[in-house]
C-alpha positions as CSV (number, residue, x, y, z in Angstrom):
1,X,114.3,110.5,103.2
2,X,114.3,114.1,101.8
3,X,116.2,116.7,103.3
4,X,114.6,120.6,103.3
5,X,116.7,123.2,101.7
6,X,115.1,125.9,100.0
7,X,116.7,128.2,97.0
8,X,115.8,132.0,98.3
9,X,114.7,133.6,95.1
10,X,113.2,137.0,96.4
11,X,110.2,137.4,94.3
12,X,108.0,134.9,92.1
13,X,107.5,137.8,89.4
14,X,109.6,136.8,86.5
15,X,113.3,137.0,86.3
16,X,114.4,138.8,82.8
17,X,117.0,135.9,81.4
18,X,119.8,137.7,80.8
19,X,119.8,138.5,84.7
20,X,119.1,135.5,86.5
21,X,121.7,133.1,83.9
22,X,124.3,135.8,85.8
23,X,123.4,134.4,89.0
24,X,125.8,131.6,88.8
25,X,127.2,132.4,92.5
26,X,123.5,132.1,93.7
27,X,123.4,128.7,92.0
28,X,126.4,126.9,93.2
29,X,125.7,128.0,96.7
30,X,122.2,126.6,97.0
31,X,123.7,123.2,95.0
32,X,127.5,123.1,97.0
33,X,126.8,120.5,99.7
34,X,125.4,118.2,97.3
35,X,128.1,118.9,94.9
36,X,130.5,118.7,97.5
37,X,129.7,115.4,98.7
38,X,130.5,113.6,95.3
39,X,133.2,114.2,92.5
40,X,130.8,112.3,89.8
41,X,128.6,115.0,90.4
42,X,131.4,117.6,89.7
43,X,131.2,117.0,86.0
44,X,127.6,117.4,85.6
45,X,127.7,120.9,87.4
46,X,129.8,122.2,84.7
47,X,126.9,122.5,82.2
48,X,126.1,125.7,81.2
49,X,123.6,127.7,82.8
50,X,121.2,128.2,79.9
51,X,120.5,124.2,79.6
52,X,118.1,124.5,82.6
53,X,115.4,125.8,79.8
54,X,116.4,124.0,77.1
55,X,113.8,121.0,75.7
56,X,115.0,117.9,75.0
57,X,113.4,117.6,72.0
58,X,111.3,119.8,70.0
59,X,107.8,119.0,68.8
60,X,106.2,122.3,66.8
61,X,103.3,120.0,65.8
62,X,102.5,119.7,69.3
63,X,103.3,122.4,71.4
64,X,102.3,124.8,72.4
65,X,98.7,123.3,73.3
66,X,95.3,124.6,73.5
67,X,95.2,125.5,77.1
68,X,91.9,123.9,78.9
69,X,89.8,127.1,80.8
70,X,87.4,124.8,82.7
71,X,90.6,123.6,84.6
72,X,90.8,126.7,86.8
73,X,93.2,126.6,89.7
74,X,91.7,125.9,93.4
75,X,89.2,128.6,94.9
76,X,91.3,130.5,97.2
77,X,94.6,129.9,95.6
78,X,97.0,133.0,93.9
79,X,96.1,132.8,90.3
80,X,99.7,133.9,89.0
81,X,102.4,131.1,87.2
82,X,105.3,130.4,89.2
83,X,108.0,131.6,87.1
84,X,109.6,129.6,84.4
85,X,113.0,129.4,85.5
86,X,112.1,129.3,88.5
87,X,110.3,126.0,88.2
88,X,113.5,124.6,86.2
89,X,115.3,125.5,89.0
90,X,114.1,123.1,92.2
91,X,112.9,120.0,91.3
92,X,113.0,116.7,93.2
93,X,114.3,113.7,91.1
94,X,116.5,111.5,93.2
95,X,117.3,109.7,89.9
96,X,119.9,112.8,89.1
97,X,119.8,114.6,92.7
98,X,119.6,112.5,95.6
99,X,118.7,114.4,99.2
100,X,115.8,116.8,98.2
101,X,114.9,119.4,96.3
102,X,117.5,121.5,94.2
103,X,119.1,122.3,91.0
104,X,118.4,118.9,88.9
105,X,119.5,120.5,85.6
106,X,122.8,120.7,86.5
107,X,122.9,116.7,86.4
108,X,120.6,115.3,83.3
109,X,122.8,116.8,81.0
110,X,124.0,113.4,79.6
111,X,120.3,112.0,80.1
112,X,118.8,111.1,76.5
113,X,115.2,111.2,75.7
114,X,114.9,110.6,72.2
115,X,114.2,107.8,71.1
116,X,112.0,106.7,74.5
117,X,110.0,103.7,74.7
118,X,106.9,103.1,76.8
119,X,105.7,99.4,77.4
120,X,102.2,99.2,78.5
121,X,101.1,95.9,79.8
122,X,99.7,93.7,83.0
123,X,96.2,93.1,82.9
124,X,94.8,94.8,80.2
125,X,93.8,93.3,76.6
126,X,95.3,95.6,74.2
127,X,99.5,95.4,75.5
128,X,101.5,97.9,73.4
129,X,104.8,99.7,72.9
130,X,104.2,103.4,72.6
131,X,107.3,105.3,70.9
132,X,107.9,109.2,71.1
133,X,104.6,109.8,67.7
134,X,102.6,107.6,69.5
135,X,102.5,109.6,72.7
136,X,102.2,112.6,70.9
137,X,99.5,111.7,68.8
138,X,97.3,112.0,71.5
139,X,94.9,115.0,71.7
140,X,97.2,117.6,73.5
141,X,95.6,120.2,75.9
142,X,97.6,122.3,78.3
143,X,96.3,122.7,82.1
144,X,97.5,125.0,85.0
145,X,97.7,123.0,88.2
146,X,98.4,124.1,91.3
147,X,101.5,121.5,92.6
148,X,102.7,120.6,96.0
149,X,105.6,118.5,97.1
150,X,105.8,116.5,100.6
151,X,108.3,119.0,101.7
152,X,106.0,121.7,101.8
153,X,106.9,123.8,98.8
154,X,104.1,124.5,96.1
155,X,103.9,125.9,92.9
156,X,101.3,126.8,90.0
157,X,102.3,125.3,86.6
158,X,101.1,125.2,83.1
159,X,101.4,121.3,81.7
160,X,100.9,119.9,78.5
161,X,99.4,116.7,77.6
162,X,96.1,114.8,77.9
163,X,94.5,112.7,80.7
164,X,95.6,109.3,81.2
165,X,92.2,107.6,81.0
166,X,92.7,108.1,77.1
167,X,95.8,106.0,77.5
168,X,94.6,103.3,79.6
169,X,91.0,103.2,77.5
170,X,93.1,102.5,74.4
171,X,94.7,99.6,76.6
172,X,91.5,98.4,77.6
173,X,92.3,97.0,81.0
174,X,90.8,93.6,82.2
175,X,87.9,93.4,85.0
176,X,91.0,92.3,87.4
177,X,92.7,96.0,86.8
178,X,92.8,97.6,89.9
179,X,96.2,99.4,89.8
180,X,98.3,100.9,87.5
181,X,102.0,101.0,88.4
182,X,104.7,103.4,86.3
183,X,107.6,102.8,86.5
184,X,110.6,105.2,85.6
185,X,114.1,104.6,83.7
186,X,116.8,103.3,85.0
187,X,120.2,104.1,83.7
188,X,122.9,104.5,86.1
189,X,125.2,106.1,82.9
190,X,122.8,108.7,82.4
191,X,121.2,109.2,85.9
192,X,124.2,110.2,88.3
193,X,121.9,110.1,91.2
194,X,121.5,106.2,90.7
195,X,124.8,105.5,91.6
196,X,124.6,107.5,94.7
197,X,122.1,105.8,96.0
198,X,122.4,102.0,94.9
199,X,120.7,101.2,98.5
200,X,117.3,102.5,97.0
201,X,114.7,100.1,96.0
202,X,116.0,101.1,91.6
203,X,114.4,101.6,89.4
204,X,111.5,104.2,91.0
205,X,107.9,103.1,90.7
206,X,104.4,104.4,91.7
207,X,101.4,103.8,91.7
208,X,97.4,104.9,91.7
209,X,94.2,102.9,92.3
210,X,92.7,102.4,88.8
211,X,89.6,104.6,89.7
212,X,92.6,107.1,90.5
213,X,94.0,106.9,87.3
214,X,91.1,107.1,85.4
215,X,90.2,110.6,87.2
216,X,89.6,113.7,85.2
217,X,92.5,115.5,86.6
218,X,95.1,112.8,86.1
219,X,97.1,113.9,83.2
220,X,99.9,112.0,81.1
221,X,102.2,115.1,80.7
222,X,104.8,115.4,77.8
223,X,105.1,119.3,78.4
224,X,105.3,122.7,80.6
225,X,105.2,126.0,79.4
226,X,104.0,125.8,76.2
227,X,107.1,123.5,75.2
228,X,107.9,120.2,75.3
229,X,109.1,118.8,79.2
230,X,112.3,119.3,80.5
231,X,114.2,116.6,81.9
232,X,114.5,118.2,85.8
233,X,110.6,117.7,85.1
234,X,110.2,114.0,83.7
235,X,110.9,114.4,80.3
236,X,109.5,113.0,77.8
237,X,106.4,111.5,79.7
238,X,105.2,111.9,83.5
239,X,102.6,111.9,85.3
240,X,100.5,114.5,87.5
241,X,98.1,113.7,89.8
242,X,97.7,117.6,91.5
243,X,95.8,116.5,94.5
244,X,98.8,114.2,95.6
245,X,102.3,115.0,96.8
246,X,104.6,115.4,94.0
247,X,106.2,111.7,94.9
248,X,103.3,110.1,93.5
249,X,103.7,111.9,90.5
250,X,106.6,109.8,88.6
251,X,108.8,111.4,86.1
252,X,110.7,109.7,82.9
253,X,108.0,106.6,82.6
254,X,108.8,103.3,80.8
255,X,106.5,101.1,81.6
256,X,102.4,101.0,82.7
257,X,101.7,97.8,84.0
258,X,97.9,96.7,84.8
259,X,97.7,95.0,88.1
260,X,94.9,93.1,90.3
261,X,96.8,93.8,93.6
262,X,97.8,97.1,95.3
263,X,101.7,96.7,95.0
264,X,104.6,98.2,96.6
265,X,105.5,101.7,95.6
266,X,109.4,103.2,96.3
267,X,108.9,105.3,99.4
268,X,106.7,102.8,101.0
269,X,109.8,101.0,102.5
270,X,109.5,103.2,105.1
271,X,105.9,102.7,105.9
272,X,105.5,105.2,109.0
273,X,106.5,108.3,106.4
274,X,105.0,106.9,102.8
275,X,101.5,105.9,102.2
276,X,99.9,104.3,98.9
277,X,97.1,107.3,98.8
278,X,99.2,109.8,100.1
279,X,96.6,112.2,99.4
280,X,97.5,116.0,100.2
281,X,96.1,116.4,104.0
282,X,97.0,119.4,105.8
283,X,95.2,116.9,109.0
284,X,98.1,114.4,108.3
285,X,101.4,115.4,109.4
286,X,104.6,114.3,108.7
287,X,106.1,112.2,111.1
288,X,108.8,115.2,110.9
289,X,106.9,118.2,109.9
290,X,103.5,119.8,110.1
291,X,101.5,119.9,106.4
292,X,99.1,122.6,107.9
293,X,101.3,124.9,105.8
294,X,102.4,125.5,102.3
295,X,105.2,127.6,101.2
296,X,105.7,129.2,97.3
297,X,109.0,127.4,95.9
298,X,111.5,130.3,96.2
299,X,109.9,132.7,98.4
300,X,109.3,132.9,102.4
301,X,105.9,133.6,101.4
302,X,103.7,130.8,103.1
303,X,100.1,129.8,102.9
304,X,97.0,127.4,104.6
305,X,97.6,123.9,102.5
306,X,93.8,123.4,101.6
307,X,93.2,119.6,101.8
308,X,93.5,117.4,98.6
309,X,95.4,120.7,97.5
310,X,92.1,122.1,96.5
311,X,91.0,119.8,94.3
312,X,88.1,118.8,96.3
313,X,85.0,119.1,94.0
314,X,87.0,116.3,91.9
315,X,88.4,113.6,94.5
316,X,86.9,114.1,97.5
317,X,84.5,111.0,96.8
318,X,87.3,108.8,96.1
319,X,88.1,109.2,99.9
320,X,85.1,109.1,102.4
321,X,87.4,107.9,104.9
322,X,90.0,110.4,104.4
323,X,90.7,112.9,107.8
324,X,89.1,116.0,108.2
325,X,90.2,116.5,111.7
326,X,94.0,117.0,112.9
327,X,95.6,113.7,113.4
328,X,98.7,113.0,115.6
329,X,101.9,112.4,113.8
330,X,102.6,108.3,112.7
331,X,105.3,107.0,115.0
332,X,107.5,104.3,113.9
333,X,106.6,101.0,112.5
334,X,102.7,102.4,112.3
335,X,102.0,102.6,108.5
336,X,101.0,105.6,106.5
337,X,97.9,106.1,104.0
């Protein structure tokens, strides 16, 4: 399960480039156990610092997008951007980075995007491959959501892309739809991470209810930042879902399947840590740690987590069952929501 380790970056106002690509020292120390602990990774870590910000590909057409106003962050919450770099900087994709959190970019750099298929299919009438122009023919908008990982560490980002219910309305799902499962690549050539961890359940798949999915919020994201998605964040096509931990928000999609039955999703084969809602509950703790508390990725700076991370006024229907009272932590073999 992930490990906490947190990259100390003393401020979230942003870092002038030509300062923080010096910080190589600051870098390898936050990334040397992992490094450490494998010579395939050693390779990858040799990239130069500057690819962290780099797109994959590059869409003028596209980007940047019309950002969306009536999207405003939750009540309450800091209003600034986490910085750019910053959020290039400590991602969680166990595909590239097994353990937790950390530098990602310094392991995709062999990881091609272009050209990327999608297959959408299950039970839905209208099955189709979507290529690279097909996902970007879709209406773009950009959002600013406020994100928050399992492990406690948030941030506020600005994605690009437009909400999944376009998507699955244009794969006109059958009455038996209930769930929609994504499911992420798989290529152990490209994807260092996959074969440190071949004891995983590969390839890495999620899943929402279809009323879930269909949400206003939910967002099929092919950028951040006014430019097209990096690959430490999914690129070319993820998914966000803000008022869920970052987990059920899978990166690098190749397939949408249609299904009638909730199905098994990765982290859910440990049961007492990894629910299917896994809605963000500060009244839920971790069966290791509290959630009562958020922390701004790259500062000590922490913060009440608000419960379905503020998005409330959008979800909170979904879930009249959901806990509003402190619940004692899951012990093992008891199963998680």
């Amino acid at each position: 399960m992930p490990k906490q380790f947190r990259a100390r970056i003393s401020s979230l106002e942003p870092t002038p480039r030509e300062v923080f690509f010096n910080r190589r020292k600051f870098l390898s120390t936050v990334s040397m156990g992992i490094a450490a602990a494998s010579s395939q990774f050693c390779r990858a870590s040799q990239l130069g610092e500057d690819e962290r910000l780099k797109p994959p590909i590059q869409r003028p057409d596209v980007f940047p997008a019309t950002r969306n106003a009536g999207y405003a962050l939750p009540e309450g919450m800091r209003a600034d951007l986490t910085p750019r770099v910053t959020a290039a900087s400590y991602n969680n994709f166990y595909e590239f980075l097994p353990g937790g959190a950390g530098p990602v970019w310094k392991y995709a750099g062999d990881f091609k995007v272009d050209p990327w298929k999608v297959e959408v299919d299950g039970q839905c009438n209208n099955r189709m491959t979507l290529d690279l122009d097909d996902i970007f023919a879709f209406p773009h908008e950009e959002r600013v959501y406020h994100f928050r990982c399992v492990e406690r560490w948030a941030m506020n980002v600005p994605w690009s892309g437009f909400p999944l219910s376009k998507l699955i309305e244009k794969a006109d799902p059958k009455p038996s739809a209930k769930f929609v499962r994504f499911t992420t690549a798989r290529k152990p050539n490209q994807m260092p991470g996959l074969r440190e961890t071949s004891y995983y359940p590969w390839p890495y798949q999620e899943a929402l209810r279809i009323d879930e999915a269909m949400n206003e919020l939910t967002m099929a994201v092919t950028g951040v930042y006014g430019e097209p998605l990096l690959k430490q964040h999914g690129a070319p096509l993820r998914i966000i879902a803000p008022w869920k931990y970052g987990y059920k928000n899978p990166k690098s999609i190749v397939r949408i399947e249609f299904l009638s039955k909730q199905p098994k999703t990765f982290w859910m084969i440990q049961p007492h840590e990894y629910g299917f809602l896994s809605n963000i509950n500060p009244n839920i703790p971790h069966p290791r740690w509290s959630q009562a508390r958020s922390y701004w990725v790259g500062t000590d700076q922490w913060f009440p987590t608000p419960i379905f991370n503020g998005y409330g006024e959008y979800v909170a229907g979904l879930y009249p069952d959901e806990p509003r009272t402190p619940q004692e932590p899951l012990r093992s073999g008891q199963v998680a929501r």
